[in-house]
N, C-alpha and C positions, 0 to 999 in steps of 0.2 A: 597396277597401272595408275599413273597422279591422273584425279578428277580433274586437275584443270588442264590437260594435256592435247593438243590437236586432237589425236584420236577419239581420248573420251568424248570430247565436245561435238565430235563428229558422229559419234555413235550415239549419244543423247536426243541429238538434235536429227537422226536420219531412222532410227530402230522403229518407230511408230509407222510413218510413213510407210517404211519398205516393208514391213507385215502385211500392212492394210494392200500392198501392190499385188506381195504375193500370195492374202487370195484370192483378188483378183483373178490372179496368173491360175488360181486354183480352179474360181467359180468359169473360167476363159477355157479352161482343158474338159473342165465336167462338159460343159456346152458341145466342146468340138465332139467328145466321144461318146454322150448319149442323145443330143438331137438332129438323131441320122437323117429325120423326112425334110431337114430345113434344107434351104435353096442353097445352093454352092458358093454363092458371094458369102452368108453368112459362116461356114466354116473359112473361107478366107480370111474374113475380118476374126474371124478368135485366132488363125494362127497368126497374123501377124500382130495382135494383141502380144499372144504368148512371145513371139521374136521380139519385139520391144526391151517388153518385161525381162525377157533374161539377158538382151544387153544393158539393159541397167543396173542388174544384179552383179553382172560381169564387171560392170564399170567401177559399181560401189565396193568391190573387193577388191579392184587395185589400187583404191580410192585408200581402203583400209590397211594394206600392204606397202603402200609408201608412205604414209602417217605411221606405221609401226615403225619405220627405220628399220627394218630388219632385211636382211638378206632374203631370196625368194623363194628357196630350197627350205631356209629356217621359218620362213613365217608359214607355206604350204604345212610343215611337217607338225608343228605346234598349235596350229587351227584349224583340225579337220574338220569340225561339223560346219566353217563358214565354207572349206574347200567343196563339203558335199554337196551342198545346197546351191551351190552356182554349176556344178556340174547336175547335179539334179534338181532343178527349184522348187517340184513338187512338194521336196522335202521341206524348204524355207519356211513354214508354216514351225517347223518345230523350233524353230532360234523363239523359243518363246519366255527363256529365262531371261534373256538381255531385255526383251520389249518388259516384262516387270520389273527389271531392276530399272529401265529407263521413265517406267509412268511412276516407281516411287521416287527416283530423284528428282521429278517436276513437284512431285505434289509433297515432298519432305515428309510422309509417314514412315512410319515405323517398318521393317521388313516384315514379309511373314516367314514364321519359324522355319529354320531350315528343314524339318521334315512336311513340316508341309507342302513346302516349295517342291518336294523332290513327289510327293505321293500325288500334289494337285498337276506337276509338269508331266508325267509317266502317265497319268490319267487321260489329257488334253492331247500328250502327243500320239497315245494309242488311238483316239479316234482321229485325228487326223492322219495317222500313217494306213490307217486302214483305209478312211477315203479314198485316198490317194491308191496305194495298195490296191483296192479294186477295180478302182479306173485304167489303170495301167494294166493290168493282168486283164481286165476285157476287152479292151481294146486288142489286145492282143490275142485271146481264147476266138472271139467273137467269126462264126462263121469257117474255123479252120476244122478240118477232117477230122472226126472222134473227136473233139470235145466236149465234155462235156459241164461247159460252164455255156448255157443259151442265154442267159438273161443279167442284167447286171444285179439283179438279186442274188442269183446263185453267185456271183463274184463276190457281195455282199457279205454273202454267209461263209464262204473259202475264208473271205479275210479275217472272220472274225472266230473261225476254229484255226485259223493257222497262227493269229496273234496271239492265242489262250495256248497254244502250245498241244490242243487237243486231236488236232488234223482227225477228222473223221472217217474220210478218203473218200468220201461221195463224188465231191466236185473237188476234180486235181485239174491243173493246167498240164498241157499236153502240148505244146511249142515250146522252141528254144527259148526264146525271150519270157514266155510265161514259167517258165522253171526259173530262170534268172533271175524276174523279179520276187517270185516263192521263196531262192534260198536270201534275198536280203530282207523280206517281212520276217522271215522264221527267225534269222540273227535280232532281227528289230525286236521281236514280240520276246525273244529270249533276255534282252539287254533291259528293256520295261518293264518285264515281271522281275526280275532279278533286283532293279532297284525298288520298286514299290516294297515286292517282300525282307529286304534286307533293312531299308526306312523306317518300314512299319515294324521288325521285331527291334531294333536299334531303338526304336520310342517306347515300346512296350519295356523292355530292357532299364530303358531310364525310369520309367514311369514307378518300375517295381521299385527298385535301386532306391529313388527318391524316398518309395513311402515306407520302404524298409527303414531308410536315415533318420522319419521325422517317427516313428512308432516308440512309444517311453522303451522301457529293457523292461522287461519281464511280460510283457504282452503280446 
């Protein structure tokens, strides 16, 4: 895509912004689903915080779909993670590589290495999907027959043996919608360890590689 193109200019100039909205959108849903004793106006005002926020989000992607010139079948099919995040905004926290590729083209530094990129992004987005990830699954666990997730600690701790891939089975979700969101953290936490471990031996890989090239022969 040309940097100096409607779009890019549009994505430069809006990626900052719309992070900062959606955690908002984030710290706005923590509110609704853990402080259960507040007064009823105040869960009104976070949900129509969150209704705002995702027609903006909603907005900003059509915004980005007719700036692409592309057909709506074709742009849907070739930018899934922007389609997921407006369908889930929770997620929108993880568009975290555009928000650095857009604070390095204001400030003209140097990139950081591509494995870094991939090891520090896979990092940032696991706790954030887990945030997310637990709130959503307590919400949902929270007060239903048999289960046994009481607290959002225990959703806490689900999220974070079900992202390591180590499921312990203490604390399973036990509703429809709480298995729901279980099998796309399990996909999640599979597709982030996958890239961290495949980055990290790819750099290990070079690193060797490299000092094998600069080693005299005979040593």
């Amino acid at each position: 895509m040309d940097d100096d193109s409607p779009l890019a200019r549009w994505e430069q100039h809006t990626e900052i912004p719309l992070f900062i909205a959606s955690m908002v959108y984030l710290a706005a849903y923590a509110a609704h689903v853990l402080a259960i004793g507040l007064a009823p106006v105040w869960h009104t005002l976070f949900l129509s915080v969150l209704l705002v926020l995702w027609m903006l989000f909603a907005l900003e992607y059509v915004v980005r779909w007719r700036l692409s010139g592309q057909r709506w079948g074709h742009y849907v099919a070739t930018h899934v993670l922007n389609t997921i995040v407006v369908v889930l905004p929770l997620l929108r926290p993880l568009r975290m590589v555009p928000l650095y590729e857009a604070i390095q083209r204001k400030r003209g530094e140097p990139r950081l290495a591509l494995y870094g990129r991939v090891i520090s992004y896979a990092g940032l987005s696991t706790v954030l999907l887990g945030f997310s990830g637990a709130l959503a699954v307590y919400q949902q666990e929270r007060g239903a027959p048999g289960a046994t997730m009481r607290t959002f600690g225990d959703a806490v701790w689900w999220a974070c043996s079900t992202l390591s891939t180590v499921g312990y089975g203490d604390v399973t979700p036990v509703t429809p919608g709480g298995r729901v969101i279980a099998t796309g953290m399990m996909a999640g936490g599979l597709a982030l360890l996958g890239a961290v471990t495949g980055s990290f031996s790819s750099w290990l890989l070079q690193t060797f590689t490299r000092e094998s090239d600069e080693r005299p022969p005979g040593k």
